[in-house]
N, C-alpha and C positions, 0 to 999 in steps of 0.2 A: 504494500500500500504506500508506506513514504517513500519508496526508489523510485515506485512508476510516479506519484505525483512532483514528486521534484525532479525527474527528467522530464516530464510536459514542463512545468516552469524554465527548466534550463533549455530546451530548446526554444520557446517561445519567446527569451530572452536575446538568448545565440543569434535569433535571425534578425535582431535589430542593433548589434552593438559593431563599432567600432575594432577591428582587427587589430590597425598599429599599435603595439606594445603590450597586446594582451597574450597571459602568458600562461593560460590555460588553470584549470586545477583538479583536485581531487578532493572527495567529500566519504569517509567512509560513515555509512548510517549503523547507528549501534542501538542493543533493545535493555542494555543494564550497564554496569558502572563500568566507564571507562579506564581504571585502575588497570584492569587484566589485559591491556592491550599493549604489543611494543609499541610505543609510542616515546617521544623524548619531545621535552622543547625546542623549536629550533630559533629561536629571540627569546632573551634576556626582557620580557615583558614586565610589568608590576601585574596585572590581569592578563591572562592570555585565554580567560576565557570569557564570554559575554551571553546574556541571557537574548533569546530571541522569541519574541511573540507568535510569529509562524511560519511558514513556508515560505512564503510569501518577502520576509526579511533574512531568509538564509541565503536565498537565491541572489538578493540583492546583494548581500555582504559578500559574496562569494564572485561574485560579475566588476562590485568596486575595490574590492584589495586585488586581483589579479590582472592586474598592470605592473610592468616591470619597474616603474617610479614607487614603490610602495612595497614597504620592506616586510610588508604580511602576505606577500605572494606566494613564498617557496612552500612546499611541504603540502602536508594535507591538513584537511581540516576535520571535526569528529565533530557530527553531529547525534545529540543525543534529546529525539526528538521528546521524550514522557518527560523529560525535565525542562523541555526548552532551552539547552546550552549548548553553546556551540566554540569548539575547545581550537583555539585557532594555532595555523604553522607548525604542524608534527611531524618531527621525523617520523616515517609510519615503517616499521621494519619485520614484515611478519616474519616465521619460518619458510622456510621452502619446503614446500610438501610435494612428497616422493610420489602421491596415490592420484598427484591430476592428472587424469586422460587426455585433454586437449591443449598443451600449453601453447598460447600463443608466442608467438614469431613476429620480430620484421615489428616490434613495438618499443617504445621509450620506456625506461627504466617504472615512472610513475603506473603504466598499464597490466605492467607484470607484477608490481604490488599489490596494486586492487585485483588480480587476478591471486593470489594468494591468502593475501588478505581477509577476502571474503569468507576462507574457511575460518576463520578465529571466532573462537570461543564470546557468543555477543555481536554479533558483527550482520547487521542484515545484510547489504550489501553494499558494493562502493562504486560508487559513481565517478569517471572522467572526464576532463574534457584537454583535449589538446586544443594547444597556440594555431591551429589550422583550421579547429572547428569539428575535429572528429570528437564524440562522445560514444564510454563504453562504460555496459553495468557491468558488474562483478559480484555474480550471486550463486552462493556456494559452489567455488570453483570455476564456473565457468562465465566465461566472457565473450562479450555482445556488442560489435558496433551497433548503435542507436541510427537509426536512417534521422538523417535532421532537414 
């Protein structure tokens, strides 16, 4: 439910924004406490995490830091919708797991994360979007360019 609605939001966004300097991102959706996840800070923040009212403001926040002028671009971001917080700029480092059948190929480092990623403990699934415009889910294991 929150992968498919925030990919209608991020494509419906995608098709009206500004390409020069955007630098794509990643969003992994999580269903309980994000403690159990690799994850690390990637900025020396005083709050690096901010409360968000809905969908609706993830998508925003997620379209305005990912510009390359703006030093909350890198990494990904964990949103965890039942609390409304949204934990910004992670290094996201899952395992590599030995049991996925389809790994994708011929993608950036960020795609083969959320292609892993997705199996963790909590983890609904994780959303892309590449500096080009390509977007992919990542739900349990397997990964999906998004027709945009």
């Amino acid at each position: 439910m929150y992968i498919e609605e925030l990919t209608k939001l991020i494509q419906h966004s995608f098709a009206s924004i500004e390409l020069d300097g955007f630098t794509g991102f990643g969003v992994v959706i999580i269903e309980q406490d994000f403690c159990t996840l690799p994850i690390s800070p990637l900025l020396e923040l005083s709050d690096n995490s901010i409360y968000v009212e809905s969908m609706d403001e993830v998508n925003k926040f997620l379209f305005d830091v990912s510009r390359s002028g703006d030093i909350r671009h890198d990494g990904f971001h964990i949103y965890y919708p039942e609390k409304k917080v949204l934990v910004i700029s992670q290094y996201f480092s899952p395992p590599i797991q030995s049991q996925i059948n389809n790994v994708v190929y011929n993608v950036g480092a960020r795609v083969r994360a959320a292609q892993y990623g997705s199996l963790c403990q909590g983890v609904l699934g994780v959303i892309t979007v590449g500096n080009s415009g390509k977007i992919y889910q990542a739900l349990d294991g397997v990964i999906n360019q998004v027709t945009n």
